[in-house]
C-alpha positions as CSV (number, residue, x, y, z in Angstrom):
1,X,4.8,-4.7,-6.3
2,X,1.0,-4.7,-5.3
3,X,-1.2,-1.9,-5.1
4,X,-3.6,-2.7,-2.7
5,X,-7.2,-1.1,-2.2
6,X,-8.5,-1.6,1.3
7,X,-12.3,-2.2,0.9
8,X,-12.7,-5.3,-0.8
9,X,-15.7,-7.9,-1.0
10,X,-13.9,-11.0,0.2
11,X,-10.7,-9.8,2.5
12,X,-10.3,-6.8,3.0
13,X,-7.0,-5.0,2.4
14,X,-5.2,-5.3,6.3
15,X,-6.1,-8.7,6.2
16,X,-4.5,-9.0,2.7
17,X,-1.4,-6.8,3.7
18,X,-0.9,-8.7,7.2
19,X,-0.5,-11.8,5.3
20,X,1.8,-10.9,2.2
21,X,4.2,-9.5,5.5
22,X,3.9,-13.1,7.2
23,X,5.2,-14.4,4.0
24,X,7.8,-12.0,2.2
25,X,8.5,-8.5,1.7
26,X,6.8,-7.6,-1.6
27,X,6.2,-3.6,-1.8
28,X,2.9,-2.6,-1.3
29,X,1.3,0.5,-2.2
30,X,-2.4,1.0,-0.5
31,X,-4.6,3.2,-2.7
32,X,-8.0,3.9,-1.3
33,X,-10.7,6.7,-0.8
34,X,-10.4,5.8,3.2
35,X,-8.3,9.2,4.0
36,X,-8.2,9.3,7.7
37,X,-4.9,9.6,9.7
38,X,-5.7,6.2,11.5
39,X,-6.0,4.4,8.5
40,X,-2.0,5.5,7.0
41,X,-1.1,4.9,9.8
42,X,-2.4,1.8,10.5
43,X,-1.4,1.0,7.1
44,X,2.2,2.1,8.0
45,X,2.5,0.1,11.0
46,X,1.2,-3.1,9.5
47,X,3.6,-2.8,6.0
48,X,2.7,-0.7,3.8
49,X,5.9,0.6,1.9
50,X,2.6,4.0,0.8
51,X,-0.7,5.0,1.0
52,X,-2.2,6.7,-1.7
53,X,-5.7,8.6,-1.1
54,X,-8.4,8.1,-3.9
55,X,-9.0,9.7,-5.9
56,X,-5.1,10.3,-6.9
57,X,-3.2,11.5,-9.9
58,X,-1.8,8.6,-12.0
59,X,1.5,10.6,-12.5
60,X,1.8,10.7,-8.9
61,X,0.9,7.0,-8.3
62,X,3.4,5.9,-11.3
63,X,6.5,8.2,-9.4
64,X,5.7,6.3,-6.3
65,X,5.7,2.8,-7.5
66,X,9.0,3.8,-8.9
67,X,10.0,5.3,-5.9
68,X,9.2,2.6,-3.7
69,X,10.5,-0.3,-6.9
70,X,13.9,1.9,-6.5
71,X,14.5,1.6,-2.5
72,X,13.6,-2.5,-2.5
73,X,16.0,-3.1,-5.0
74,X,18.4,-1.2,-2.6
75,X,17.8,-4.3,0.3
C-alpha cells in the first residue's frame, strides 16, 4: 500500500499515482491538505483506492488502510 501526498518537490502525486496504475494495482491512499471536490475526485478517477484530507486523525487513517488492505486481498 502507498500513502501518497500530492504536493511533492520532484513529481507530484497524479504524476506519481498515474504511473503506479500503468504498472500494477498497488492500493493507494492520497493524504493531503488539498480538500477541494476536484481534487478526490480527480484522485478517484485516476486510482486512488481513498483520499484522506490533512490534517486527519491517525485512527481514521490506520481503519482505512485496513479497509482498503482488506478489499485488495478480496481481488
Amino acid at each position: 500500500l502507498v500513502l501518497l501526498d500530492i504536493k511533492l518537490p520532484e513529481m507530484n502525486g497524479w504524476e506519481i499515482l498515474t504511473k503506479i496504475r500503468q504498472k500494477q494495482q498497488t492500493p493507494v491512499i492520497m493524504l493531503t491538505a488539498l480538500d477541494q471536490e476536484i481534487d478526490k475526485v480527480m484522485a478517484l478517477r485516476i486510482g486512488a483506492d481513498d483520499f484522506v484530507v490533512k490534517p486527519f486523525n491517525p485512527n481514521e487513517v490506520v481503519a482505512r488502510v485496513e479497509a482498503v488492505l482488506r478489499r485488495s486481498q478480496l481481488n
